[in-house]
ZADO-1210 file (C-alpha; in nm, 4 decimals, padded with zeros to 6 digits):
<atoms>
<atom x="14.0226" y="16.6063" z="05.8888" code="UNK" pos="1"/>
<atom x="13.9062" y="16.2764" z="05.7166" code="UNK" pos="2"/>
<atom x="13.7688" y="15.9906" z="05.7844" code="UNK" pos="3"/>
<atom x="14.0279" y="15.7846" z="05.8995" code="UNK" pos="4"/>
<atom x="14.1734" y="16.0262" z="06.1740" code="UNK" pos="5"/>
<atom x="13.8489" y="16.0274" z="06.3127" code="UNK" pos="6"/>
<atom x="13.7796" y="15.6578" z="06.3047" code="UNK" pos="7"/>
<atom x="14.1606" y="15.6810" z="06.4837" code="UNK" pos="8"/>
<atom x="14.0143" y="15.9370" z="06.7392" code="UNK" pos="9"/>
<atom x="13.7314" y="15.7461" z="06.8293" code="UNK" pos="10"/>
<atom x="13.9140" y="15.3607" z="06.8959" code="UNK" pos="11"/>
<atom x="14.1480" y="15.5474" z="07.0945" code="UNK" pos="12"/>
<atom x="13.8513" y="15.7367" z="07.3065" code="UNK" pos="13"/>
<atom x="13.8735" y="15.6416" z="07.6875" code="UNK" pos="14"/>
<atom x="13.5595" y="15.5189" z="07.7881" code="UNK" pos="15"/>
<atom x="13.4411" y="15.4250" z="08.1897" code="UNK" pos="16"/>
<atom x="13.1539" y="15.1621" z="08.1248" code="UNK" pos="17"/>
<atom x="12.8978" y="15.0519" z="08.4434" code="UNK" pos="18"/>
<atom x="13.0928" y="14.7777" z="08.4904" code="UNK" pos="19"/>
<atom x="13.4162" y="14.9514" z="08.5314" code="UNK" pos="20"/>
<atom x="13.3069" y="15.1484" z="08.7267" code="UNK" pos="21"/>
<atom x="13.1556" y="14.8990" z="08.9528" code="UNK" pos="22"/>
<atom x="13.4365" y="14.7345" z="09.0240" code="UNK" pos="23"/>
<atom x="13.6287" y="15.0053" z="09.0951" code="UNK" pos="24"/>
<atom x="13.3212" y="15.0813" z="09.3610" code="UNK" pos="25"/>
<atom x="13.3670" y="14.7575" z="09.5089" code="UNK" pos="26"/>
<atom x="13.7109" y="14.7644" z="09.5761" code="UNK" pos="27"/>
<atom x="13.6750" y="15.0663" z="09.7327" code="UNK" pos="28"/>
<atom x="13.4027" y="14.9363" z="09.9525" code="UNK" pos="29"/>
<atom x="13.5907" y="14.6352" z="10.0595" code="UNK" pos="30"/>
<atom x="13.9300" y="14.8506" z="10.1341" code="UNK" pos="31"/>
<atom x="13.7293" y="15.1021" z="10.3276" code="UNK" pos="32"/>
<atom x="13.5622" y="14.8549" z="10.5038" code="UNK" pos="33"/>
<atom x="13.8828" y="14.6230" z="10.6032" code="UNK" pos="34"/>
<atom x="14.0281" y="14.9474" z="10.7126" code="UNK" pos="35"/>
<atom x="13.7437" y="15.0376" z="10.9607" code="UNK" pos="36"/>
<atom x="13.7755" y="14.6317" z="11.0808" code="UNK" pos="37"/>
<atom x="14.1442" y="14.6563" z="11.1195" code="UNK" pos="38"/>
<atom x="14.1995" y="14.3352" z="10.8746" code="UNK" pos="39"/>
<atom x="14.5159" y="14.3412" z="10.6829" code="UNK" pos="40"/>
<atom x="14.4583" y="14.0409" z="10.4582" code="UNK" pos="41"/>
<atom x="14.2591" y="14.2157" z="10.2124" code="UNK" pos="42"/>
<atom x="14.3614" y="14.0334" z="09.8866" code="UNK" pos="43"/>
<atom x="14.1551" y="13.7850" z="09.8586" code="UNK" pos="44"/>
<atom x="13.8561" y="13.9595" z="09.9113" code="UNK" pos="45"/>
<atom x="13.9038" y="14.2301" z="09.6639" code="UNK" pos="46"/>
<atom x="14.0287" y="13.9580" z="09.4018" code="UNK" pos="47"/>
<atom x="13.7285" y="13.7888" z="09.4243" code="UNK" pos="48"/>
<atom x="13.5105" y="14.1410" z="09.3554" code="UNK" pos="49"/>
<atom x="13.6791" y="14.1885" z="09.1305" code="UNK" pos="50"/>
<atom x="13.6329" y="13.8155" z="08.9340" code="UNK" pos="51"/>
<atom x="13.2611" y="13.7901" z="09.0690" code="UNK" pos="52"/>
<atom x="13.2042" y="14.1682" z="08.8941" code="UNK" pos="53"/>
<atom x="13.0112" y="14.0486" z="08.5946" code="UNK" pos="54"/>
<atom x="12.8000" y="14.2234" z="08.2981" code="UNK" pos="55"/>
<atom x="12.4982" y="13.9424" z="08.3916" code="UNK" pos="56"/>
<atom x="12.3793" y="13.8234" z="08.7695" code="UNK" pos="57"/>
<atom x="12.3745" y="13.4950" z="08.6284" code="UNK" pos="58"/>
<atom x="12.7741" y="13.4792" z="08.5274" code="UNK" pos="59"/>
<atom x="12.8332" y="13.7000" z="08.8773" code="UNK" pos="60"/>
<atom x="12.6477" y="13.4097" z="09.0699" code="UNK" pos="61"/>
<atom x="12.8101" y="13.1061" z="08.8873" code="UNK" pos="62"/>
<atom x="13.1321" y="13.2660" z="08.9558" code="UNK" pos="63"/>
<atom x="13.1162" y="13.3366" z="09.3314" code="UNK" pos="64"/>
<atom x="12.9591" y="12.9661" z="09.3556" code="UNK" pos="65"/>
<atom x="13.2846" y="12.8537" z="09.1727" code="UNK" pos="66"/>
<atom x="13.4841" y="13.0386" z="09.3825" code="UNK" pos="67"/>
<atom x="13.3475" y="12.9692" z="09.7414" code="UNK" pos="68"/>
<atom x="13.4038" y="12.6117" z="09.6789" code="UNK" pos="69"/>
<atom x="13.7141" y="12.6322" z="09.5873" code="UNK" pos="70"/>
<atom x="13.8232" y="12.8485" z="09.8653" code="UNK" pos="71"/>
<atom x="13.6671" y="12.5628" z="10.1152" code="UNK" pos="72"/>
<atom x="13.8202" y="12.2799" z="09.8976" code="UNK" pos="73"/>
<atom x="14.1864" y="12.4541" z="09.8332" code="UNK" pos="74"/>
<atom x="14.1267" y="12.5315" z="10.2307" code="UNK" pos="75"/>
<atom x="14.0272" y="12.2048" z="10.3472" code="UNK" pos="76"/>
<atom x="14.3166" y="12.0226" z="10.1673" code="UNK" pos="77"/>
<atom x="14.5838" y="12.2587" z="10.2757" code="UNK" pos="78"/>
<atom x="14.4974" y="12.2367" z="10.6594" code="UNK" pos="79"/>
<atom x="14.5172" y="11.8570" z="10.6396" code="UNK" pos="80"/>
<atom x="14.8486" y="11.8509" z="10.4646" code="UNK" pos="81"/>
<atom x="14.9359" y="12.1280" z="10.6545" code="UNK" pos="82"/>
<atom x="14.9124" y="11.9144" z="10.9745" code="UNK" pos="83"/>
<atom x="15.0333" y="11.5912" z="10.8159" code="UNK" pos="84"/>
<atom x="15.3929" y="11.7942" z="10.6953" code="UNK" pos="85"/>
<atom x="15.4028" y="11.8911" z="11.0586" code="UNK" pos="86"/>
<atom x="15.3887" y="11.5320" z="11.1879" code="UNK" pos="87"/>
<atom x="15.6652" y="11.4088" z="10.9722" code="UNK" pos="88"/>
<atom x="15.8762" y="11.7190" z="10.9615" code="UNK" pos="89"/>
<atom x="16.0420" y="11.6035" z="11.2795" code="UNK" pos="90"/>
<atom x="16.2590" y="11.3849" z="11.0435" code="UNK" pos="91"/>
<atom x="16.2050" y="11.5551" z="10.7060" code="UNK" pos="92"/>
<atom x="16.0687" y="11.8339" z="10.5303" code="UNK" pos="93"/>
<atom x="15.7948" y="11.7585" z="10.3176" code="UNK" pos="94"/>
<atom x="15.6448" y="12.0984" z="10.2086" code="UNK" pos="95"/>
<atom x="15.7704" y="12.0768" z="09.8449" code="UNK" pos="96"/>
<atom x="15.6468" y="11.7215" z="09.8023" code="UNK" pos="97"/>
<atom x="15.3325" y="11.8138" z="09.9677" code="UNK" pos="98"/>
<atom x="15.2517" y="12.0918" z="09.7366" code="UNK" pos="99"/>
<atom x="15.2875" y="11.9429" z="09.3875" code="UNK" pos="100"/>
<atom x="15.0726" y="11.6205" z="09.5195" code="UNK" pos="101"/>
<atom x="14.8225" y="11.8155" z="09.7056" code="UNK" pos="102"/>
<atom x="14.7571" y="12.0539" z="09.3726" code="UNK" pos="103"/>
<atom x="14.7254" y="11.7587" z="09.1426" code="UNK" pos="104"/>
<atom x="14.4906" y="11.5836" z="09.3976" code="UNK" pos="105"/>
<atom x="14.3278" y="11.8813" z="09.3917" code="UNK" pos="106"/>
<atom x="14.2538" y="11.9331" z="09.0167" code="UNK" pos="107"/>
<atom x="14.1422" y="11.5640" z="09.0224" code="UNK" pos="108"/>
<atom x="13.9507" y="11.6432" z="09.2968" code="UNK" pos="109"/>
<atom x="13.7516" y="11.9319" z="09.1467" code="UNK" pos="110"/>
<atom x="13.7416" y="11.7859" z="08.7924" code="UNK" pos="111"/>
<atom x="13.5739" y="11.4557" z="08.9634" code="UNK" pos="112"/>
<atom x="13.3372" y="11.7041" z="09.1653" code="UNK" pos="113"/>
<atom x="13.2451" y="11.8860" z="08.7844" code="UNK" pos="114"/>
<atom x="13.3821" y="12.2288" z="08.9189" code="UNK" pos="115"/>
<atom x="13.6414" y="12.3170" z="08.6747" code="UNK" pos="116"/>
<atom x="13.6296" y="12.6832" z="08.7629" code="UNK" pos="117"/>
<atom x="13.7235" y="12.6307" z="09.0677" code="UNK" pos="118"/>
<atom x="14.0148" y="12.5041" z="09.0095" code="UNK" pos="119"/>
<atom x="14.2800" y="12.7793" z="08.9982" code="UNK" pos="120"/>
<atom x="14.1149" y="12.9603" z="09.3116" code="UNK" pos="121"/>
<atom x="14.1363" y="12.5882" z="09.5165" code="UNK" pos="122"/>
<atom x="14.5016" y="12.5989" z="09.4397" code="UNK" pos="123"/>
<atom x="14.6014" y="12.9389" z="09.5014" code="UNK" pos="124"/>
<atom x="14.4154" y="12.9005" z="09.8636" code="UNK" pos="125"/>
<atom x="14.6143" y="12.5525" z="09.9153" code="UNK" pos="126"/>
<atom x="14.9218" y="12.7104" z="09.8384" code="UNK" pos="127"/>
<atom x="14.8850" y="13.0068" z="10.0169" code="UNK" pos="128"/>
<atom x="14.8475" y="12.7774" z="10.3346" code="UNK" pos="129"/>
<atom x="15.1027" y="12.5017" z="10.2861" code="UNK" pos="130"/>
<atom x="15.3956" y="12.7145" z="10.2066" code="UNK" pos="131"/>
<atom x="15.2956" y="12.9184" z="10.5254" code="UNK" pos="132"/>
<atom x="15.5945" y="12.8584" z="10.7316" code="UNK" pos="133"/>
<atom x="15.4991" y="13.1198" z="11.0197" code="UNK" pos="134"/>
<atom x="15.1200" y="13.0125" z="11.0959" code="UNK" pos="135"/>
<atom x="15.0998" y="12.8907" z="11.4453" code="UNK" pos="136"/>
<atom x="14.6849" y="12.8126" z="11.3535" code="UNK" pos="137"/>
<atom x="14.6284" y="12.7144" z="10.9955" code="UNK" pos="138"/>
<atom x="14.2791" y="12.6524" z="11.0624" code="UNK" pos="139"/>
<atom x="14.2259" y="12.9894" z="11.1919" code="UNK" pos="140"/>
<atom x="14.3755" y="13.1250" z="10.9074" code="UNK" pos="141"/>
<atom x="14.1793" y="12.8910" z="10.6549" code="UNK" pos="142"/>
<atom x="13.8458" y="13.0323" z="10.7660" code="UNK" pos="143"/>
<atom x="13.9487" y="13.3403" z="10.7524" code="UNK" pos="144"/>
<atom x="14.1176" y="13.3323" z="10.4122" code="UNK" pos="145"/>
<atom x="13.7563" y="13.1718" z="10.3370" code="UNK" pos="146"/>
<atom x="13.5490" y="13.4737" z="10.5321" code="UNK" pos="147"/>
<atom x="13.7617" y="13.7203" z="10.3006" code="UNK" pos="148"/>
<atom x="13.6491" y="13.5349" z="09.9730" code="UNK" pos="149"/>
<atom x="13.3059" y="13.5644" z="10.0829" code="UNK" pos="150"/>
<atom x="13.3089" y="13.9085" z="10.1796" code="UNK" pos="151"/>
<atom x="13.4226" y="14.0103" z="09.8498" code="UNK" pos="152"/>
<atom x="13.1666" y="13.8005" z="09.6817" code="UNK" pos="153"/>
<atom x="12.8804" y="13.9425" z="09.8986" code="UNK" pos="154"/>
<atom x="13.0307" y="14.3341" z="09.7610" code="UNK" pos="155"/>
<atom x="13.0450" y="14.2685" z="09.4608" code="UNK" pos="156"/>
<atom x="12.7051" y="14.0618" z="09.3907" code="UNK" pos="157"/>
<atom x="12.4834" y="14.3595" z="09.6016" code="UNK" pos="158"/>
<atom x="12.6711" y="14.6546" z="09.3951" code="UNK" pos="159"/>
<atom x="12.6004" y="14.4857" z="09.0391" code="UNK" pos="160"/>
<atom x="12.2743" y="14.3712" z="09.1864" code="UNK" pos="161"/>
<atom x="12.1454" y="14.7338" z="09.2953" code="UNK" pos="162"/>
<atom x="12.3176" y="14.9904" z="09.1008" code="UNK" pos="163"/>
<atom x="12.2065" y="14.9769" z="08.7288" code="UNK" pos="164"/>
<atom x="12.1222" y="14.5743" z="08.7332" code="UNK" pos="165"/>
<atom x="12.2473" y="14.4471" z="08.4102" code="UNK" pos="166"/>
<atom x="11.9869" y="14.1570" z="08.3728" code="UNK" pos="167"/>
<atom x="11.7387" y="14.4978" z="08.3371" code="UNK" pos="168"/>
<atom x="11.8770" y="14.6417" z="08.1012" code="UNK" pos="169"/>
<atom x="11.8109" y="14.6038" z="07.7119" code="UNK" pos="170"/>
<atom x="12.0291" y="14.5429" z="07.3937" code="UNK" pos="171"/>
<atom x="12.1333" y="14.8986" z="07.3704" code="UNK" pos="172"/>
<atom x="12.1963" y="14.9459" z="07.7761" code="UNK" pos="173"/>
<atom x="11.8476" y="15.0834" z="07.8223" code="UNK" pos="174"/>
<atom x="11.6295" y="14.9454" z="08.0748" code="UNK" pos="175"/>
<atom x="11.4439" y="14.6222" z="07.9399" code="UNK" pos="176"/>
<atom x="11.1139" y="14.7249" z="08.1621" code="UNK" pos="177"/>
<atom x="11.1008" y="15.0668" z="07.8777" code="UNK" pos="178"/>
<atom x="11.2433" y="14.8853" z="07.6003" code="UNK" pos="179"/>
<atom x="10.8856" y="14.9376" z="07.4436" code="UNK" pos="180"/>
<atom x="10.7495" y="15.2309" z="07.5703" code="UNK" pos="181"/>
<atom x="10.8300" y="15.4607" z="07.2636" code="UNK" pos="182"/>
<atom x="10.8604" y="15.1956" z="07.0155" code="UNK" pos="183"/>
<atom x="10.6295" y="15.3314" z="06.6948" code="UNK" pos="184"/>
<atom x="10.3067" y="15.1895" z="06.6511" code="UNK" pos="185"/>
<atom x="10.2901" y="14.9299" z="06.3530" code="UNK" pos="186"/>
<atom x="10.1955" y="15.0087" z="06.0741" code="UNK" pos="187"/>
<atom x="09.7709" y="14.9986" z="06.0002" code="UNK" pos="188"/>
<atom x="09.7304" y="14.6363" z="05.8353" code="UNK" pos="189"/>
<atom x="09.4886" y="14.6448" z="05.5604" code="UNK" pos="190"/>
<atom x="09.2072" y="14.4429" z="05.5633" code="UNK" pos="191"/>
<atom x="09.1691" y="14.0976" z="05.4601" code="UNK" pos="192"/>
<atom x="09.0284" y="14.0415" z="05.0869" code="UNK" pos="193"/>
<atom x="08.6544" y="13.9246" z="05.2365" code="UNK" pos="194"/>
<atom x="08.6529" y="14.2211" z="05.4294" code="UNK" pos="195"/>
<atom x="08.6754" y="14.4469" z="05.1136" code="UNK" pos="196"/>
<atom x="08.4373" y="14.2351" z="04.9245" code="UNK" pos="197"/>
<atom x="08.1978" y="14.2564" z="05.2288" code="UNK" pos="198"/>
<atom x="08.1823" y="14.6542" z="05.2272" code="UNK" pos="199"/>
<atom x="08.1708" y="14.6991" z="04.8752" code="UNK" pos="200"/>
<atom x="07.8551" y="14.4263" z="04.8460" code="UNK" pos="201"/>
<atom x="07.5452" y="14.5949" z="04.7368" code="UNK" pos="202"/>
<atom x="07.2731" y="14.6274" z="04.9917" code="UNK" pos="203"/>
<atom x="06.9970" y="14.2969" z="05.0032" code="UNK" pos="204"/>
<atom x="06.7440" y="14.4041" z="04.7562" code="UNK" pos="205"/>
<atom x="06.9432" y="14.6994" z="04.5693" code="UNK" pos="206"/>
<atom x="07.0658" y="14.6351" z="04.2157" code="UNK" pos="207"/>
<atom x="07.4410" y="14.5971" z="04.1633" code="UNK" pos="208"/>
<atom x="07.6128" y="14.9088" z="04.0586" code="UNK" pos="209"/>
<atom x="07.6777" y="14.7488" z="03.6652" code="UNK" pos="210"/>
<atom x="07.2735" y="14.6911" z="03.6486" code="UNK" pos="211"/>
<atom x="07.2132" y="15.0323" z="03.8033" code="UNK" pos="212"/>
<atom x="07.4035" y="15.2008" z="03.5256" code="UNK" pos="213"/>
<atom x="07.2239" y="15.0114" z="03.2744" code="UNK" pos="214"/>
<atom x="06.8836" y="15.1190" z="03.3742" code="UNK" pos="215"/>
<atom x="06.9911" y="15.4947" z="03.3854" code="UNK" pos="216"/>
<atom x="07.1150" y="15.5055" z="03.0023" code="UNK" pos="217"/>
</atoms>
């Protein structure tokens, strides 16, 4: 077998890293835990594990910040056009109309704020709510389309948090805290040039080693 089947072999190797698996764990978490709640409308929160599931806290944290506020923006928009299409639709339906303004205001909104990110969440929560022909309470469903984000956000950040932190762990996936605890001692330095000239300086009142050898012959 040469080289190149097993280069072949090993880019083809199936491999679960931590993070895979943790996001696998936190769906799993969230579905169990819907299940034991009796909440259907588990979507959003597993999507957002699953976004907020990041190799550093840092991106996992930016991310769920990103995506709560645009859950509460995407929200907040879609219950008042919600509730403005409902006052007009007496004479005409505006729920087309109302969409394609209400996700550019949107965007404009967010890109004024300096939340890009949150973009694309804030519109898939407005549209989720406008084109809702069958909600008697769109507020009620707002905040809980917003609890579901969250929950998913709170998984995900305690399982990457507690099981095998990545912000603790070194270049190679060890743990940064024993990064150096059997790194090799360096090397012995040798001493400066003084120091050599010190210890080889003959003794205050001693002849230097060239006289000395003169006076024996």
């Amino acid at each position: 077998m040469n080289s190149t089947e097993n280069t072949q072999k090993k880019r083809f190797r199936l491999h679960v890293g931590m993070r895979n698996f943790k996001t696998g764990l936190s769906v799993f978490v969230i579905l169990v835990l819907y299940h034991f709640l009796g909440r259907t409308d588990n979507f959003l929160a597993v999507t957002s594990a699953i976004i907020c599931m990041r190799d550093t806290m840092g991106k996992s944290i930016s991310l769920a910040v990103d995506r709560i506020l645009g859950t509460a923006i995407g929200a907040a928009l879609g219950i008042g056009l919600y509730y403005l299409n409902t006052v007009v639709a007496v004479k005409v339906d505006l729920t087309v109309i109302l969409a394609a303004l209400g996700v550019m205001l949107l965007i404009t909104l967010c890109n004024f704020l300096g939340q890009n990110d949150a973009i694309v969440i804030g519109c898939v929560v407005f549209l989720v709510i406008i084109l809702q022909r069958n909600q008697d309470n769109p507020l009620y469903y707002s905040v809980n389309r917003l609890v579901d984000t969250l929950v998913g956000i709170v998984v995900a950040l305690v399982i990457n948090r507690f099981i095998k932190n990545p912000d603790t762990r070194g270049p190679h996936g060890d743990n940064a805290d024993n990064t150096n605890a059997c790194a090799p001692a360096p090397p012995d330095q040798p001493p400066p040039d003084g120091a050599m000239a010190q210890e080889n300086a003959p003794a205050p009142g001693e002849p230097a080693q060239d006289d000395a050898h003169i006076q024996e012959n």
